[in-house]
N, C-alpha and C positions, 0 to 999 in steps of 0.2 A: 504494500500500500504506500503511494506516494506523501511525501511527509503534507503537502497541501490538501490532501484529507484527512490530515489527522487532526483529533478532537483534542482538548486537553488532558483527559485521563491516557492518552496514549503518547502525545508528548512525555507525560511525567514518567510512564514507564520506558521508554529510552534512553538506554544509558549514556550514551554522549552529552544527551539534554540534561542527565541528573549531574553530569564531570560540568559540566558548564554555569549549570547554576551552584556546585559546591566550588567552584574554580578548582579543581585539580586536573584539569585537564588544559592546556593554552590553546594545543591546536581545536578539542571542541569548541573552546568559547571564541577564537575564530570563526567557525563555520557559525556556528549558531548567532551571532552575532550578525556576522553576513546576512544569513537565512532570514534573518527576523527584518533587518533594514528592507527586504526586496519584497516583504507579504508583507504589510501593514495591514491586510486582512484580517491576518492572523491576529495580532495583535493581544486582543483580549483572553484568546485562548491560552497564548503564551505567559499570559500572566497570572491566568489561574493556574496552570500548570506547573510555575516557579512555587505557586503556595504552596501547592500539593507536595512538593520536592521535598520544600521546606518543613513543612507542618507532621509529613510523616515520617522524616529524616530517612531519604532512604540510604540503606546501606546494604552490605552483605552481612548476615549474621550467625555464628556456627548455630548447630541447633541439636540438639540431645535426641538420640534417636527414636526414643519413647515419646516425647517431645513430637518429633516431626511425624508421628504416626496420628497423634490427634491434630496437628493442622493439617494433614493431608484430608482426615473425616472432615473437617471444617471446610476445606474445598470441595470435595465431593457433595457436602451439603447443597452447596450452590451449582453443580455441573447436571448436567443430565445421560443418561442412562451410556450411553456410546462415548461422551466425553470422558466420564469417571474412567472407563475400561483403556484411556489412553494415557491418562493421568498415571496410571498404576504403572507403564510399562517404563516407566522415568524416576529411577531413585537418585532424587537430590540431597546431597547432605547439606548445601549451603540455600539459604534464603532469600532472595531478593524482595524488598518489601515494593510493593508498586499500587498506583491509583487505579486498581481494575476490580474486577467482582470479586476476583479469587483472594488478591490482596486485603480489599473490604475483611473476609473470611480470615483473613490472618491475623491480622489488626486485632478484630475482635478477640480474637483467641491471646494475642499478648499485652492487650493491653488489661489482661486480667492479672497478668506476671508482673509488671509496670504501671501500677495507676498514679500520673501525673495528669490530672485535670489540666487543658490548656487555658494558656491566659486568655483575657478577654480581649480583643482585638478593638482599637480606641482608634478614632480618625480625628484630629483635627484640624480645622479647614479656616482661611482668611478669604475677606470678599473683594472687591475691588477696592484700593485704597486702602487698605489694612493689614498691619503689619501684629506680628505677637511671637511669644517666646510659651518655650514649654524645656521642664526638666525630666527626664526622662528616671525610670526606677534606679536606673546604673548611675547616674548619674551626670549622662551625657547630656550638654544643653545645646538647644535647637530653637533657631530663630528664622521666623518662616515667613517670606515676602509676601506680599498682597496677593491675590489670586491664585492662591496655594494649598496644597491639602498634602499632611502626612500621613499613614497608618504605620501602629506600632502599639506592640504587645503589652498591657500594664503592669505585667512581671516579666524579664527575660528567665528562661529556663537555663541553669547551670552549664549543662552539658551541650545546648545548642548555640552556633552563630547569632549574637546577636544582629537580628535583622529588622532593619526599616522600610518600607514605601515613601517614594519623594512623588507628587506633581508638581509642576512649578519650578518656586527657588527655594532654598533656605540656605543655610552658614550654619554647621555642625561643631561642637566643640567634645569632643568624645574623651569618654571618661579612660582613662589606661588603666587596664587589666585589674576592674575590681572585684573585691574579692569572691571566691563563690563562682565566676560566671567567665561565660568564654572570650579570650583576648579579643576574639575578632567581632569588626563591629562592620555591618556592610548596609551601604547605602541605594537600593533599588530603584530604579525605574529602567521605561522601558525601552531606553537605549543603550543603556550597561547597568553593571555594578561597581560598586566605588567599593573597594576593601580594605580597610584601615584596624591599626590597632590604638595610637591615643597622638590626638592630631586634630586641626582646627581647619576647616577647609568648606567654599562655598557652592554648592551642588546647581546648574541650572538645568532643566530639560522643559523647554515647551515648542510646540511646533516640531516635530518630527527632527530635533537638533537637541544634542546636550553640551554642557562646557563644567568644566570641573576648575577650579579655580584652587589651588594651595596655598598655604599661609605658613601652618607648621606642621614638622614630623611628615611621614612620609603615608601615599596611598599608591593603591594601585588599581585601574581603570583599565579596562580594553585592554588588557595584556599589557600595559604600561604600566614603568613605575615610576613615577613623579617625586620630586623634590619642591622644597619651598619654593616658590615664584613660577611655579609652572603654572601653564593654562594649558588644558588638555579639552579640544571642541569636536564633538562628534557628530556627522549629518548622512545625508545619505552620498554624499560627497568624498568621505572616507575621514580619515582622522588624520589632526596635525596636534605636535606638543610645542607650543610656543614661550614665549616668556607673559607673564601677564600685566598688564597695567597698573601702575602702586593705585591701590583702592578702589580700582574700577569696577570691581566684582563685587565689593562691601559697602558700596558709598549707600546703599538703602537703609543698612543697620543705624546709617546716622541719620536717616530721614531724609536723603536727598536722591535725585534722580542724576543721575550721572550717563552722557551718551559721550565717549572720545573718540576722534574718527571715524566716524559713522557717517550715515547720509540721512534724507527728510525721513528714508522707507525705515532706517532705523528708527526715531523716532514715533512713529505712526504703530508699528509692532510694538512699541514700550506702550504706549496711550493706551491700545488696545489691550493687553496682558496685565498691564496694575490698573487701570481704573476701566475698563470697559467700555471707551471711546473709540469708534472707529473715523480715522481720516483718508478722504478724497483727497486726490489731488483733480486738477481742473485740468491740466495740460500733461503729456504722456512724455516720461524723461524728468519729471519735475522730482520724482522719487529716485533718483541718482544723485541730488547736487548735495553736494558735502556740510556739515556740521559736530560741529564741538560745542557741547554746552550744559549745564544742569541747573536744576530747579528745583525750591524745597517738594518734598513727596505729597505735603498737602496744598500746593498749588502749580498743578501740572499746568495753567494756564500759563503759564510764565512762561515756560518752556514753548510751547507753541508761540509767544509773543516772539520771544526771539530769533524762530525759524523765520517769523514773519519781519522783525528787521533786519536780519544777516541778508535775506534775498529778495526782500521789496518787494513781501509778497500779502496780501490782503486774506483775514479767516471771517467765515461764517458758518454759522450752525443751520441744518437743512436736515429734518425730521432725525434720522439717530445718526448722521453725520456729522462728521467737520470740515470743512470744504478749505483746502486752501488753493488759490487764484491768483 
């Protein structure tokens, strides 16, 4: 079956997909990375799939042979009559835990050896123009740009990665290896993962584009390892690791709107992503001409004042537009 039929309970049981989302694998997280940039379809599937990974940790795990005699009943439970008679002709001593029916059947069976209730899974979210901070169980603090949304678990469990969901932006300050809980702390969405151990660094993904920004201690993104001052931007374009602009990645923590080198289109994508303003332009080309500038975060008007003096250009509002002319 071609991987563009597959659902997410079948993603989560292939194993290239499970090396890719536990990162032990570079050349998986290559392909799959690729894979994922070129089906945006997919999308949503893949990101159930990563939970799935996640949530039921898959691994391989020995298994006691009296042991593997009742989750094989446990499987058979769920197979019917001609399937059971194939299952039997296959003695496995090792287990592969997977998101599938039979897996379902196994789970149940061990999580009666292991009962750790999971955490309760917490989202939260900023709307246009609105900025906020959250401390996290570990102790990691997370400061989350306007039009942004985290998920993340309200107890990390010991023995797993600690893992987050980014949309949007935020600027992460991760706690280092405390105690009780796993060093690694990794930062999701849906155009990589960011894997760090105790490190301050600012995460953007929107529009089918991410950029990883560093500050301290060290991460690693898209098979890259980065150092402080790196800026690491990923599109469907491919990746570049460049140096990054002092503060241009942070300038919202202090309530300001920062655009350096950029052009009007950059601007117009800013308007649009923290306050929910979309701008026209009136003439075709006008979204190329260059600007430098910023403005406090609670008066994005400003900012447009001065696209419209740098280039002697005239704004008006036209039903949920901004028209510049």
């Amino acid at each position: 079956m071609s991987y563009q039929d597959y659902e997410a309970a079948d993603f989560a049981a292939e194993a290239s997909f499970q090396a890719w989302v536990q990162r032990t694998d570079d050349a998986a997280a290559r392909f799959w990375e690729q894979w994922a940039a070129a089906h945006p379809e997919k999308r949503e599937a893949l990101r159930e799939a990563q939970w799935m990974v996640r949530s039921f940790r898959f691994h391989a795990t020995e298994v006691d042979p009296a042991e593997m005699d009742a989750v094989k009943a446990a499987i058979d439970g769920v197979l019917d009559a001609e399937d059971r008679k194939k299952n039997r002709r296959f003695p496995v001593r090792r287990l592969i835990i997977g998101a599938t029916a039979t897996a379902a059947a196994i789970a149940a069976f061990l999580v009666m050896r292991v009962p750790a209730p999971a955490a309760e899974m917490l989202t939260l979210s900023t709307t246009f123009g609105e900025t906020t901070t959250v401390t996290l169980q570990d102790g990691t603090e997370v400061w989350l740009n306007a039009n942004s949304s985290i998920r993340y678990p309200s107890a990390f469990n010991g023995k797993d990665i600690r893992t987050v969901s980014l949309q949007g932006e935020a600027y992460f300050k991760v706690k280092h290896a405390p105690q009780g809980l796993h060093p690694r702390f990794v930062v999701h969405t849906d155009m990589t993962d960011v894997e760090v151990t105790g490190t301050a660094f600012n995460v953007y993904h929107r529009h089918d584009s991410a950029a990883i920004a560093l500050l301290e201690g060290s991460v690693t993104a898209s098979g890259r390892k980065m150092k402080p001052g790196d800026l690491l931007q990923q599109s469907a374009l491919g990746i570049s690791l460049t140096q990054a602009p002092a503060g241009g990645f942070t300038a919202w923590m202090e309530k300001r709107v920062v655009i350096r080198e950029g052009t009007l289109a950059t601007v117009a994508l800013r308007m649009e992503d923290l306050y929910g303003k979309r701008v026209r332009f009136k003439r075709t080309g006008m979204e190329t001409l260059p600007f430098t500038g910023s403005a406090p975060m609670d008066q994005p008007e400003l900012l447009l004042k001065a696209v419209c003096t740098v280039h002697g250009l005239k704004m008006r509002e036209e039903k949920d537009f901004i028209i510049l002319e």
